[in-house]
Backbone as ProteinMPNN parsed JSONL, in Angstrom:
{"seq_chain_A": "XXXXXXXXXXXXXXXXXXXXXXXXXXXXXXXXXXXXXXXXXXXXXXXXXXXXXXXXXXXXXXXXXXXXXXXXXXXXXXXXXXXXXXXXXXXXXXXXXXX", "coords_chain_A": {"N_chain_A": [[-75.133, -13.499, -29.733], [-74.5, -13.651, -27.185], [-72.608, -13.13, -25.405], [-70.473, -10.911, -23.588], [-68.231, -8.482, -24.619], [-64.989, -6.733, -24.426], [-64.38, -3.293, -25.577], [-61.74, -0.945, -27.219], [-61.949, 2.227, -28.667], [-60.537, 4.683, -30.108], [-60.111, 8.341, -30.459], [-59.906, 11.829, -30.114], [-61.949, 13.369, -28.942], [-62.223, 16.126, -27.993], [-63.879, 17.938, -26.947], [-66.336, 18.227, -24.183], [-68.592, 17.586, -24.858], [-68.232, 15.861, -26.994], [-67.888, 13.617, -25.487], [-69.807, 13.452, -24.165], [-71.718, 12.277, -25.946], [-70.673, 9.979, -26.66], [-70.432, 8.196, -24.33], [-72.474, 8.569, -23.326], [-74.696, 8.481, -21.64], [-74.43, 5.728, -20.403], [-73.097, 3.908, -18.234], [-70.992, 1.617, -18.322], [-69.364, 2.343, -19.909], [-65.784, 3.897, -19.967], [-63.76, 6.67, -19.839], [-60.644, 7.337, -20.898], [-58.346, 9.183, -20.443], [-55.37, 10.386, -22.3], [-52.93, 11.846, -20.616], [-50.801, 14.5, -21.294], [-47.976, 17.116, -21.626], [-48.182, 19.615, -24.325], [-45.397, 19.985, -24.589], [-44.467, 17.561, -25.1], [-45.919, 15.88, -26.484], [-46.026, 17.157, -28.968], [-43.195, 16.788, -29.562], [-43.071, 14.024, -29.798], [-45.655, 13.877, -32.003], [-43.571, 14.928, -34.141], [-41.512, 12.816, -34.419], [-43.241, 11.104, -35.576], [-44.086, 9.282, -39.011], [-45.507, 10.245, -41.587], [-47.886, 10.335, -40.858], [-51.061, 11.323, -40.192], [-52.075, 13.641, -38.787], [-51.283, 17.168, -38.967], [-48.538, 18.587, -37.924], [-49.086, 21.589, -37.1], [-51.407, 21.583, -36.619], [-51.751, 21.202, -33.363], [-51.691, 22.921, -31.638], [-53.886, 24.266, -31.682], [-55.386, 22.178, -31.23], [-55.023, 21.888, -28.594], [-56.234, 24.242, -27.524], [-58.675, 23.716, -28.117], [-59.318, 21.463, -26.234], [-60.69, 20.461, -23.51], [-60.317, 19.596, -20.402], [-61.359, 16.449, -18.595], [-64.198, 16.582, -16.632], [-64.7, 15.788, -13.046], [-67.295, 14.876, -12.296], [-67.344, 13.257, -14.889], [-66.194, 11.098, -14.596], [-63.737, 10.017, -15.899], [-60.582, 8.149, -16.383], [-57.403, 9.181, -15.947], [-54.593, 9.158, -17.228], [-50.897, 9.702, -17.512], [-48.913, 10.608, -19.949], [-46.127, 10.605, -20.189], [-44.39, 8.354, -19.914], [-43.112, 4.945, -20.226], [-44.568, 2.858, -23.617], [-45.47, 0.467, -22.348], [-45.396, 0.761, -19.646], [-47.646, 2.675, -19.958], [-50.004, 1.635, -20.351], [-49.98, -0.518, -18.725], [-50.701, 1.375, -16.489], [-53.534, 2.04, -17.248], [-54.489, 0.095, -17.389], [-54.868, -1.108, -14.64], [-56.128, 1.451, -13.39], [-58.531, 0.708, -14.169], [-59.269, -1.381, -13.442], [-58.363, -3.714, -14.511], [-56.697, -5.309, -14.568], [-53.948, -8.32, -14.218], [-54.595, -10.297, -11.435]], "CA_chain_A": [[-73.96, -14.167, -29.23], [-74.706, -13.344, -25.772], [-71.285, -12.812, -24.928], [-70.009, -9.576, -23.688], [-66.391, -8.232, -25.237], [-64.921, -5.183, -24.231], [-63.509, -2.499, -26.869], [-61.745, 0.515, -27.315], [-62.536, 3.209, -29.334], [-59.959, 5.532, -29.674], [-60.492, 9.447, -30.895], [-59.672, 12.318, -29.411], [-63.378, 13.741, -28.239], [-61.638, 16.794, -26.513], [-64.494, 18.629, -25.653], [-67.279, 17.242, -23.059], [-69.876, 17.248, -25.45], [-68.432, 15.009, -27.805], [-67.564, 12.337, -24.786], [-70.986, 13.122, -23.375], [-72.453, 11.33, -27.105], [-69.462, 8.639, -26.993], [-70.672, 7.341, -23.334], [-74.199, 8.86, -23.898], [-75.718, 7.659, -20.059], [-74.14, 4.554, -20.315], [-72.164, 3.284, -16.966], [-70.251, 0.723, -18.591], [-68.035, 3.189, -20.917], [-65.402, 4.724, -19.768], [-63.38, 7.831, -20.54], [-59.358, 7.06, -20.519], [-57.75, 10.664, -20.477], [-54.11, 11.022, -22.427], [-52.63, 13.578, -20.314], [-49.687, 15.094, -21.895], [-47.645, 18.378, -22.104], [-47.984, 20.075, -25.335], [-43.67, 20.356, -25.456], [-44.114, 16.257, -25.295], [-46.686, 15.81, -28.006], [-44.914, 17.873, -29.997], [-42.063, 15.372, -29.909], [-43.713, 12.676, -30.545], [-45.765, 14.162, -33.411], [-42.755, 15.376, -35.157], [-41.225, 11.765, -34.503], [-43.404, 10.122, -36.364], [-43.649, 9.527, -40.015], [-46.826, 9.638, -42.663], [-49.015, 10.641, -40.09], [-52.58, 12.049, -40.779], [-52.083, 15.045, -38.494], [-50.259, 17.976, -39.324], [-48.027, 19.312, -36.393], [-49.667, 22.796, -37.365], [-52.562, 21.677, -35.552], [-51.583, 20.806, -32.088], [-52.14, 24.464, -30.594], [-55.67, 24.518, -32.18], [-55.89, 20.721, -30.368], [-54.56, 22.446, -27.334], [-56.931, 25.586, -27.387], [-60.069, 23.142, -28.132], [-59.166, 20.641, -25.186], [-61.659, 20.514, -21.738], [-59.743, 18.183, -19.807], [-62.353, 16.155, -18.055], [-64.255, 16.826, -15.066], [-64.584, 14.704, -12.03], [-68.552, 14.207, -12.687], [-66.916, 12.175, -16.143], [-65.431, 9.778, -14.115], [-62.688, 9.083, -16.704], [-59.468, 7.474, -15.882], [-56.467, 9.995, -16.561], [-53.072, 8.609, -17.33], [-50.055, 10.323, -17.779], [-47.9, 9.587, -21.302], [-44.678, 10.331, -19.963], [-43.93, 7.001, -19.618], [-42.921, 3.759, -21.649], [-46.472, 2.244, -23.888], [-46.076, -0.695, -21.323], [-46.213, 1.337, -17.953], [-49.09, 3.663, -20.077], [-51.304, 0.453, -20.779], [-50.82, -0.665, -17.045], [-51.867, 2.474, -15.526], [-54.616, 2.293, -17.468], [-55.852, -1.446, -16.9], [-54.714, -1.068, -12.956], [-57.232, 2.321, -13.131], [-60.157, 0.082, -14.5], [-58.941, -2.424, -12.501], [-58.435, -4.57, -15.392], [-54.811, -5.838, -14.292], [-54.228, -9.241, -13.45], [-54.227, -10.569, -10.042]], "C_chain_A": [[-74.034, -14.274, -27.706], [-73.449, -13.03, -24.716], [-70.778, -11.349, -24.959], [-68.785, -9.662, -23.822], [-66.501, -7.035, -24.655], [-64.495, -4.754, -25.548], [-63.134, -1.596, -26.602], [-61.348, 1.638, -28.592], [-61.317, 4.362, -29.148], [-60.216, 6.744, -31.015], [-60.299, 10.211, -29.619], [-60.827, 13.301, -28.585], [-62.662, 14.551, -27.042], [-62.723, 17.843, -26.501], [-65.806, 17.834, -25.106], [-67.953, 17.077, -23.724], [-69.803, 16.029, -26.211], [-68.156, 13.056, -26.682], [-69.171, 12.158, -24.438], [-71.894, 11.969, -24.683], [-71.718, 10.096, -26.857], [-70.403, 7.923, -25.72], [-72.733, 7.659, -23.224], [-75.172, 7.908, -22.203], [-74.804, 6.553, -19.684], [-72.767, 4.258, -19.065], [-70.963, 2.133, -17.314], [-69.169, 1.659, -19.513], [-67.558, 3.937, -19.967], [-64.443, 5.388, -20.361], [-61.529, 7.485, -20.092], [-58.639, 8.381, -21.37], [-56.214, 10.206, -20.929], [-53.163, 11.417, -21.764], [-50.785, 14.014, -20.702], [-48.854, 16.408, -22.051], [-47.705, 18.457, -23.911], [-46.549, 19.794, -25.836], [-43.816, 18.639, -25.904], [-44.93, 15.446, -26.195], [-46.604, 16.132, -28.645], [-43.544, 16.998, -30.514], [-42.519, 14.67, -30.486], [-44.467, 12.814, -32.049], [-44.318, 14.499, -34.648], [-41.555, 13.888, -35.208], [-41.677, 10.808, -35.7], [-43.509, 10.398, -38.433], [-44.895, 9.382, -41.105], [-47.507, 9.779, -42.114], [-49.833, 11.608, -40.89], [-52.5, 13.351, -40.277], [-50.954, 15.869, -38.358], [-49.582, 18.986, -38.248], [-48.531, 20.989, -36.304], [-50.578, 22.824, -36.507], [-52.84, 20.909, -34.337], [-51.795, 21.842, -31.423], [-53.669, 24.656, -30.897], [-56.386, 23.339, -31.241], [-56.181, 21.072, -29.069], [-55.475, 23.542, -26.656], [-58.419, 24.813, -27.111], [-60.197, 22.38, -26.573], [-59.938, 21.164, -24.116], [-61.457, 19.489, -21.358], [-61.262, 17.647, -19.17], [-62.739, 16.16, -16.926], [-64.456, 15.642, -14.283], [-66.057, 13.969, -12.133], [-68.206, 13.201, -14.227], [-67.009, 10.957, -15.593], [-64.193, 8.904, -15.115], [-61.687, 9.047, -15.988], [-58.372, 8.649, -16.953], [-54.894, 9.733, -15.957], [-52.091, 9.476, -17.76], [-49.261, 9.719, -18.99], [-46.796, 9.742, -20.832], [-43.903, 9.32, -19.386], [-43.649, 5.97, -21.135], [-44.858, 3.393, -22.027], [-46.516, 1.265, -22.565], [-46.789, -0.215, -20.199], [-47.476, 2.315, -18.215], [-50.333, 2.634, -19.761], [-51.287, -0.221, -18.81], [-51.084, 0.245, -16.199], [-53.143, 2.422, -16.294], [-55.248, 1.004, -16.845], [-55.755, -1.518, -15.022], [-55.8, -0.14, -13.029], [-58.316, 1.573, -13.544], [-60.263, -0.761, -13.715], [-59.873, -3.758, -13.535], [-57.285, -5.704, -15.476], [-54.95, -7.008, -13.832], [-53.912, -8.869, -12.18], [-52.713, -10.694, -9.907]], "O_chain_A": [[-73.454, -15.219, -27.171], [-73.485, -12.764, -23.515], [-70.657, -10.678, -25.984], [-68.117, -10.589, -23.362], [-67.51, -6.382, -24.388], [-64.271, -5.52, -26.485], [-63.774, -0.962, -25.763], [-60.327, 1.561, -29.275], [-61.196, 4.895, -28.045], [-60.438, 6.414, -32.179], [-60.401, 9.765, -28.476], [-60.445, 13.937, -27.602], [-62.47, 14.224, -25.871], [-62.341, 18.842, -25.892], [-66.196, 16.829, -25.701], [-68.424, 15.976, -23.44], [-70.73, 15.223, -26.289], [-68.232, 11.887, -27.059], [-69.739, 11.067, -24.418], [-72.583, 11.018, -24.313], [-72.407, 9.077, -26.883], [-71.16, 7.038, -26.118], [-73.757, 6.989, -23.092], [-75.995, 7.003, -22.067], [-74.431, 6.534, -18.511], [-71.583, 4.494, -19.308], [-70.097, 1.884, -16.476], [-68.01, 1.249, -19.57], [-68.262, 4.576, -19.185], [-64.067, 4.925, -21.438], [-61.263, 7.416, -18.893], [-58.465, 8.49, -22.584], [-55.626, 9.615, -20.024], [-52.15, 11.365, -22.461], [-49.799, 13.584, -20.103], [-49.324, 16.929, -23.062], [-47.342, 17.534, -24.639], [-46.293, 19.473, -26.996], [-43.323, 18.336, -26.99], [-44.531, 14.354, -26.598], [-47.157, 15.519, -29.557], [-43.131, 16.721, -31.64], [-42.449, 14.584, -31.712], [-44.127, 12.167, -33.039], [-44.336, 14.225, -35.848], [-40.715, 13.955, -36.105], [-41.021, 10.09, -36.454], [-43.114, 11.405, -39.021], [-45.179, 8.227, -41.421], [-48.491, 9.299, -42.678], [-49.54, 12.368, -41.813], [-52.775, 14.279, -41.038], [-49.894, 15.543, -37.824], [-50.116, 20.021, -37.848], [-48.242, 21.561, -35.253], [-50.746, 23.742, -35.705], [-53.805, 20.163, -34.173], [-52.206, 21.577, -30.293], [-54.444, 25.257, -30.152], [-57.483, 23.41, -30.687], [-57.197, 20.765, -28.446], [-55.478, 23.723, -25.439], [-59.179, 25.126, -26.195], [-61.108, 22.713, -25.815], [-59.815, 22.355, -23.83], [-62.073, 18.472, -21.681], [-62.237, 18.393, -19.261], [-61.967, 15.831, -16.025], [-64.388, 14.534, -14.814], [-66.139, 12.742, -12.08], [-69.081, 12.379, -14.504], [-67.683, 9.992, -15.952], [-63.863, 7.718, -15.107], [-61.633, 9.748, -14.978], [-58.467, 8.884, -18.158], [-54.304, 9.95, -14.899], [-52.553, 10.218, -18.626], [-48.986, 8.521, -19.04], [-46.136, 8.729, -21.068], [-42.985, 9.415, -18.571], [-43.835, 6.103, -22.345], [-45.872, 3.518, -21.341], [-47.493, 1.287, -21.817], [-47.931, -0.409, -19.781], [-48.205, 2.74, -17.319], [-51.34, 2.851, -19.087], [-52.203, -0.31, -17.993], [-51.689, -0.016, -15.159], [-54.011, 2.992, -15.633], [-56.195, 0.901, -16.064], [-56.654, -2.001, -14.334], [-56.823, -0.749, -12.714], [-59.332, 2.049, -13.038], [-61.355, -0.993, -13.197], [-60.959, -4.338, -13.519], [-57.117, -6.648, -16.248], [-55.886, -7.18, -13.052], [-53.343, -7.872, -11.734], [-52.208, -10.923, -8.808]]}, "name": "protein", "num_of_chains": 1, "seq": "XXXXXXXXXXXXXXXXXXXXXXXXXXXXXXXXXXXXXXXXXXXXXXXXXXXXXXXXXXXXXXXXXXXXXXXXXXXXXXXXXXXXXXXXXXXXXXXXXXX"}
């Protein structure tokens, strides 16, 4: 096709090893960090409804987690916001935002 697309891939790859396979060398992937309190992912999990994960295992999530270091170079957003203002801190950090 010769046409490049972007994508994203979402999973939670919280410790370095499993980001280091996800981006694996590659300069063009990057790493877009969550960042969340536990009390406020806790909300939100227990918000929703039919979900796959069981609020049981958010302290096990929490225990596994290695936020990412600065050699990553991922982009780390804060959720305590609306989805809109999450999605434009993220595309402003890639500097994906329109003009």
């Amino acid at each position: 096709c010769g046409k490049r697309q972007r994508a994203v891939v979402a999973c939670s790859a919280l410790r370095r090893a499993y980001r280091d396979v996800l981006v694996h060398g590659r300069r063009d992937v990057r790493i877009v960090f969550l960042d969340g309190t536990r009390e406020l992912i806790a909300a939100r999990l227990a918000a929703r409804k039919d979900h796959f994960m069981p609020a049981g295992l958010l302290d096990s999530q929490f225990m596994t987690l290695e936020r990412p270091a600065p050699d990553e170079g991922a982009v780390t957003v804060s959720i305590d916001a609306t989805v809109d203002a999450i999605v434009d801190d993220i595309l402003r950090q890639l500097k994906l935002a329109p003009a």
